[in-house]
Backbone as JSON, one array per atom type, in Angstrom:
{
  "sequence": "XXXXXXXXXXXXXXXXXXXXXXXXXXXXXXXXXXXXXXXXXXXXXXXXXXXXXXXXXXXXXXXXXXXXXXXXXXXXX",
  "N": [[0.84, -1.17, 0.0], [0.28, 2.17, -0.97], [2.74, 4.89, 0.95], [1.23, 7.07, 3.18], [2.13, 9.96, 2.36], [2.59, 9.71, -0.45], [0.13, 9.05, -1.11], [-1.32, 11.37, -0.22], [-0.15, 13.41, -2.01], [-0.56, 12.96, -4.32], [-3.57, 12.94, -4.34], [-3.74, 15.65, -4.42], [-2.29, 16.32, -6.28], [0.43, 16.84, -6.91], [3.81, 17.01, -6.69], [5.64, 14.1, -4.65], [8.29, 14.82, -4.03], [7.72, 17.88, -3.11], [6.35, 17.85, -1.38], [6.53, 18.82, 1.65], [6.83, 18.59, 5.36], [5.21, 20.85, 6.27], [3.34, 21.04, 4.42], [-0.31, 21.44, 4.14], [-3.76, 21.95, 4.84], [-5.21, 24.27, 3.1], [-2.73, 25.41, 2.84], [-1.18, 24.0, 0.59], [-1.47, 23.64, -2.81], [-4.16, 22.47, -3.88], [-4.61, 20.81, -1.57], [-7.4, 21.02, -0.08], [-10.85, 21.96, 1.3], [-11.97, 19.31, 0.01], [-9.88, 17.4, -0.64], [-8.87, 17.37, 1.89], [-11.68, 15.93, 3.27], [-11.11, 13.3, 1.87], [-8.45, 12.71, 2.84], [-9.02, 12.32, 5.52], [-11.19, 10.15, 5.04], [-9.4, 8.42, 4.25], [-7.47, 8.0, 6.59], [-9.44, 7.07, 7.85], [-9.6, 4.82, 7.08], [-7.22, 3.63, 6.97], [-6.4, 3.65, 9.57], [-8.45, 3.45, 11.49], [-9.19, 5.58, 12.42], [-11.47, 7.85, 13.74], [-14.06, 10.14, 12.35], [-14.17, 13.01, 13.22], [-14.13, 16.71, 14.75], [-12.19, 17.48, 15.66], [-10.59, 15.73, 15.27], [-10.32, 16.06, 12.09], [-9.47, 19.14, 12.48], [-6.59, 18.47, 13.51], [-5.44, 16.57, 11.76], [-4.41, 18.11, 9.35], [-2.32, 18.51, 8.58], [0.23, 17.45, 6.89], [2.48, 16.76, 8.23], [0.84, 15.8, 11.1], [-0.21, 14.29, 9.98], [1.5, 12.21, 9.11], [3.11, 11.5, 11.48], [0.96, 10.55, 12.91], [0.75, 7.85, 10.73], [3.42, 6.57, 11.26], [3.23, 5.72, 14.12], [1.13, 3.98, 14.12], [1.79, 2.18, 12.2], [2.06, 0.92, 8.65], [-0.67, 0.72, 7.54], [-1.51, -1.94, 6.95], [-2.38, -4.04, 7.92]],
  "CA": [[0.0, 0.0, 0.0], [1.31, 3.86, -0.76], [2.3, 5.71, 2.14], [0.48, 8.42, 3.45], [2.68, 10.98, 1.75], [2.39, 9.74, -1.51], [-1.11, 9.29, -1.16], [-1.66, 13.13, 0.09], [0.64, 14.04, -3.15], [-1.52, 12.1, -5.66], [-4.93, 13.52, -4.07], [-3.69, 17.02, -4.51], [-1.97, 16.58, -7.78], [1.32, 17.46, -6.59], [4.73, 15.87, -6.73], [5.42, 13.66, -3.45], [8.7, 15.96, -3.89], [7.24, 18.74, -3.01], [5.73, 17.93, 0.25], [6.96, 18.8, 3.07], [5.6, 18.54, 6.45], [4.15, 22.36, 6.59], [1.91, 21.08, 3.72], [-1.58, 20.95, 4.55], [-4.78, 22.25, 4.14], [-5.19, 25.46, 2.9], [-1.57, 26.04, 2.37], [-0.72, 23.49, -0.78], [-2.39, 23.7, -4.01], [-4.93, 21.23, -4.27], [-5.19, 20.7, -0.46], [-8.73, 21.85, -0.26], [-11.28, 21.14, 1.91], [-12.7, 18.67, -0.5], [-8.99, 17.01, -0.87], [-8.71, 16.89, 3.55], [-12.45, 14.67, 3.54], [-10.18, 12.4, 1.39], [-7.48, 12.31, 3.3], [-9.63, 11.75, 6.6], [-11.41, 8.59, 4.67], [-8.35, 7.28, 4.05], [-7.26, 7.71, 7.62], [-10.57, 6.35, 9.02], [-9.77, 3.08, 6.48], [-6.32, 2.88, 7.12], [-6.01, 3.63, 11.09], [-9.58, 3.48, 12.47], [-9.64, 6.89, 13.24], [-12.8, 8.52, 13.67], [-13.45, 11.8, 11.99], [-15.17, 14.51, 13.9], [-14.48, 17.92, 14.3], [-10.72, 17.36, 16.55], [-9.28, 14.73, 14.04], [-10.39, 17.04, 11.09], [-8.17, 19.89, 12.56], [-5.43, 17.5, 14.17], [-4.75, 15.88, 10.46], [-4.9, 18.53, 8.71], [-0.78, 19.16, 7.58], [1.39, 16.2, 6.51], [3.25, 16.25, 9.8], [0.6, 15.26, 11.93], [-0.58, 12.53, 9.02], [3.13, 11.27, 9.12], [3.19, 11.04, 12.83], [0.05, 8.8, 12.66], [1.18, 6.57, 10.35], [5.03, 5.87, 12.2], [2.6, 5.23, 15.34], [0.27, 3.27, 13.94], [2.25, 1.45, 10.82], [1.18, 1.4, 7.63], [-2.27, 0.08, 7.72], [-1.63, -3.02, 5.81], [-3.08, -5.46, 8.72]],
  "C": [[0.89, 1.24, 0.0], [1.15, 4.37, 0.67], [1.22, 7.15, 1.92], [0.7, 9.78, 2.51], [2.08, 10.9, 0.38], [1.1, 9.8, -1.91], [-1.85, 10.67, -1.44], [-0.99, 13.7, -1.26], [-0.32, 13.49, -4.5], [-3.05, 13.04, -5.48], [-4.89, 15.07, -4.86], [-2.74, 17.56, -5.65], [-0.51, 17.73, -7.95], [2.55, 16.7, -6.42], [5.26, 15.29, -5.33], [6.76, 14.55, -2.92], [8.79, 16.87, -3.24], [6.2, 18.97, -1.95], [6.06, 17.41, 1.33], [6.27, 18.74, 4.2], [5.06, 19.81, 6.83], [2.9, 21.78, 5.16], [0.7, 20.46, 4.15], [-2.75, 21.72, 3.94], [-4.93, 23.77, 3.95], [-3.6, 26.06, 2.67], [-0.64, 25.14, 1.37], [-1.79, 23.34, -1.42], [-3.11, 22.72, -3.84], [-5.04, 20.77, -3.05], [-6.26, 21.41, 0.02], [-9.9, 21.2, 0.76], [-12.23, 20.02, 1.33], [-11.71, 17.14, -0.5], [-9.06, 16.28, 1.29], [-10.06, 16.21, 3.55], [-11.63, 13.41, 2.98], [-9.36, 11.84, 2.49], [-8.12, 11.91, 4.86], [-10.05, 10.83, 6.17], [-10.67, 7.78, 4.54], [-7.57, 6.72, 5.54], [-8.15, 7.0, 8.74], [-10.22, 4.46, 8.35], [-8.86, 2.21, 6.78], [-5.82, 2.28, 8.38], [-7.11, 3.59, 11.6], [-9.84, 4.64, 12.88], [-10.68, 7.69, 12.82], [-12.93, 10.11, 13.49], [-14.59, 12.59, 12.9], [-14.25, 15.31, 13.66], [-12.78, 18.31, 14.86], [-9.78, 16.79, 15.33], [-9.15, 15.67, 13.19], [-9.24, 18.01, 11.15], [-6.77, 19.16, 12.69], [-4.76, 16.9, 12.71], [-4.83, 16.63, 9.46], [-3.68, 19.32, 7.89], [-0.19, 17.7, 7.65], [2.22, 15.75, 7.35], [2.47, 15.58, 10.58], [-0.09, 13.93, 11.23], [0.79, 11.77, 9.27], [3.18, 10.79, 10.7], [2.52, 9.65, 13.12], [0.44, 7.57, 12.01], [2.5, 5.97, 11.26], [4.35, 5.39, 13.07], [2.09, 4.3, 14.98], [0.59, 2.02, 12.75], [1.39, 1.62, 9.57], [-0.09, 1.29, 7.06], [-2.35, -1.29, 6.6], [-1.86, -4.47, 6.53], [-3.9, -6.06, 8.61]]
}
């Protein structure tokens, strides 16, 4: 399975390159809030994590998605 990164770089039509951990929502192209429901479905499929209104903010730059995954591995259980 792609990591997280590459994932978040594919969604938002951006090279995996080119994202660093300040990218998130509202501050890379194509991170939109249509792009972050994405990236929360993928985190509810890959890690169980439940989206409300905390996660939403909390996952909402590439650092704190990267964190999750190292914690949690790559969801391929």
């Amino acid at each position: 399975m792609t990591g997280m990164k590459d994932f978040i770089a594919q969604l938002v039509r951006q090279p995996s390159s080119a994202m660093g951990p300040e990218a998130g929502l509202g501050a890379t192209p194509g991170w939109d809030s249509f792009a972050q429901l994405n990236v929360m479905m993928e985190l509810e499929k890959r890690f169980g994590i439940d989206i409300t209104d905390d996660s939403i903010r909390r996952y909402s730059t590439l650092a704190h998605v990267l964190e999750l995954e190292a914690e949690r591995g790559n969801g391929d259980d």
